[in-house]
C-alpha positions as CSV (number, residue, x, y, z in Angstrom):
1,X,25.6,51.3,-16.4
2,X,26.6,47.9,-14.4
3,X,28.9,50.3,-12.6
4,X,26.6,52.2,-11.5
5,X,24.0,49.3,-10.4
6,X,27.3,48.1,-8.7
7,X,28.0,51.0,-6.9
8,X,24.2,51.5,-5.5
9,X,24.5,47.5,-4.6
10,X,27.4,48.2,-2.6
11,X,26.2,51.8,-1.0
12,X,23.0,49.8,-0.2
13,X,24.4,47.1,1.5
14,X,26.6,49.5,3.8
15,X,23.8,51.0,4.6
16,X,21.8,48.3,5.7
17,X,24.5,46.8,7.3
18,X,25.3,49.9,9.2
19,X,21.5,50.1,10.5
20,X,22.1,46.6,12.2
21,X,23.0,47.0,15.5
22,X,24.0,45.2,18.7
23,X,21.2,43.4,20.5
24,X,19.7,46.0,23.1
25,X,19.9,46.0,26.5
26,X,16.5,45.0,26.9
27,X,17.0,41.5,24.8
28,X,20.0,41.2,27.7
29,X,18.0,42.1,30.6
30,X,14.9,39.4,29.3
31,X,18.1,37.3,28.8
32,X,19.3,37.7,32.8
33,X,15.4,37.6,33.9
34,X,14.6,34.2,32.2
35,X,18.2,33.0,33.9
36,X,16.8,34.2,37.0
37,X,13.1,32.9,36.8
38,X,15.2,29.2,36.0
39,X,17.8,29.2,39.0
40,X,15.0,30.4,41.6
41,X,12.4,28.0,40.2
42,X,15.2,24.9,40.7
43,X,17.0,26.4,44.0
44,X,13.6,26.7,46.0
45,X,11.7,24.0,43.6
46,X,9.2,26.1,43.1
47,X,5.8,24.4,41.7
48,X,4.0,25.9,38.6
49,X,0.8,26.3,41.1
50,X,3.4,28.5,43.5
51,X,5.4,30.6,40.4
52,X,1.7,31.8,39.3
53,X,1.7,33.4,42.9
54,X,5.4,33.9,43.7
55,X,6.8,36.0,40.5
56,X,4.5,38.8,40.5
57,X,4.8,39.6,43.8
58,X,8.4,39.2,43.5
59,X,8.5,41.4,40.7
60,X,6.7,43.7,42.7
61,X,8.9,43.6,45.6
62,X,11.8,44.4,43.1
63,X,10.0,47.3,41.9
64,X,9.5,48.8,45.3
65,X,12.8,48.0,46.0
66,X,14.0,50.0,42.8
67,X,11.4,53.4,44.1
68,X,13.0,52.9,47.4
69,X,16.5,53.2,46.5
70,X,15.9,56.0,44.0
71,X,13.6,58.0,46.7
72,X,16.4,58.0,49.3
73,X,19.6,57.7,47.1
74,X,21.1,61.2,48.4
75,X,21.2,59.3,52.5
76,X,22.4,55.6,52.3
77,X,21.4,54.6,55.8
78,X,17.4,55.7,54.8
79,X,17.6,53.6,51.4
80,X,19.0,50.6,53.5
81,X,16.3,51.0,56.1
82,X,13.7,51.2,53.3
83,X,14.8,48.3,51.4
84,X,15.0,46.4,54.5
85,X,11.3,47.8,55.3
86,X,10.1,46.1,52.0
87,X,12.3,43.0,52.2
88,X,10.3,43.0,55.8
89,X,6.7,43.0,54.4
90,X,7.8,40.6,51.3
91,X,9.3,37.9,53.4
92,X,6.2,37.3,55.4
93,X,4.4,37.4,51.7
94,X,6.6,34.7,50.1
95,X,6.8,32.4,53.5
96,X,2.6,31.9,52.5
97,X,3.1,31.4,49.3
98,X,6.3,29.0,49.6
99,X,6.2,27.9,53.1
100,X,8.5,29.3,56.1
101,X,11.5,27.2,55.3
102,X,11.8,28.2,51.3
103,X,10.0,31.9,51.8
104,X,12.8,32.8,53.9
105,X,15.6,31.8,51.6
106,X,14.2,33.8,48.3
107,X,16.9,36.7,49.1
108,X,19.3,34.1,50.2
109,X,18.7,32.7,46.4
110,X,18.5,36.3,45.2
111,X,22.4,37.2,46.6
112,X,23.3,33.9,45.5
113,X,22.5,34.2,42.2
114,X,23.6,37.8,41.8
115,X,26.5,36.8,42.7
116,X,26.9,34.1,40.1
117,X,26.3,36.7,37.9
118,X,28.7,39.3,38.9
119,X,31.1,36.2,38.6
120,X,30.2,35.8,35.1
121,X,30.7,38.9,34.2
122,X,33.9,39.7,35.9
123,X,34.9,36.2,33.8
124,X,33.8,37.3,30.5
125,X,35.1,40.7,31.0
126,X,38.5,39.0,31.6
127,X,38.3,36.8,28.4
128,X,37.7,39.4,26.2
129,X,40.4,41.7,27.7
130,X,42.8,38.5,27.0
131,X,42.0,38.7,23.1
């Protein structure tokens, strides 16, 4: 009888441990958008009055962005023209809501900062290859 309590203990806790899994790649994306929100709110010191207007119109932007590049993925000189189309009508958008000097860094900061984060990656990629 205890081996048999044992034996459903154990087959129980496999299975539960099998169920866990890794954290999802939206936990890692909410992960990279809070990093985000933090190194554009301190590289154009963006007030909480400005961030109210700012992020969801950026987020916006990114989401035409995204339509954009998926409408015209088959011809890469039309998606570059249409994301430089919305990076057009944005920039004027973020220059009133940050002033000209800061509005017109915000892709500046976006590069920047995907950069930073390709470099990360690229480092952590190596670290773990090293192991």
């Amino acid at each position: 009888m205890k081996k048999i309590i044992f034996i459903l203990f154990i087959v129980a806790s496999t299975f539960s441990f099998a169920q866990q899994q890794p954290p999802r790649p939206n936990n890692v994306m909410a992960n990279v958008q809070g990093l985000k929100v933090a190194y554009f709110t301190k590289q154009l010191n963006i007030t909480t009055e400005e961030a109210q207007k700012f992020w969801p119109m950026y987020f916006s932007c990114q989401d035409e962005i995204r339509t954009a590049k998926q409408a015209n993925k088959e011809d890469q000189l039309a998606m570059e023209d249409a994301v430089l189309m919305v990076k057009k009508k944005y920039i004027v958008e973020c220059k009133k809501v940050l002033g000209d000097q800061r509005g017109s860094k915000v892709f500046n900061v976006e590069r920047d900062f995907n950069q930073m984060l390709r470099q990360e990656m690229e480092k952590r990629k190596q670290s773990k290859n090293q192991r």
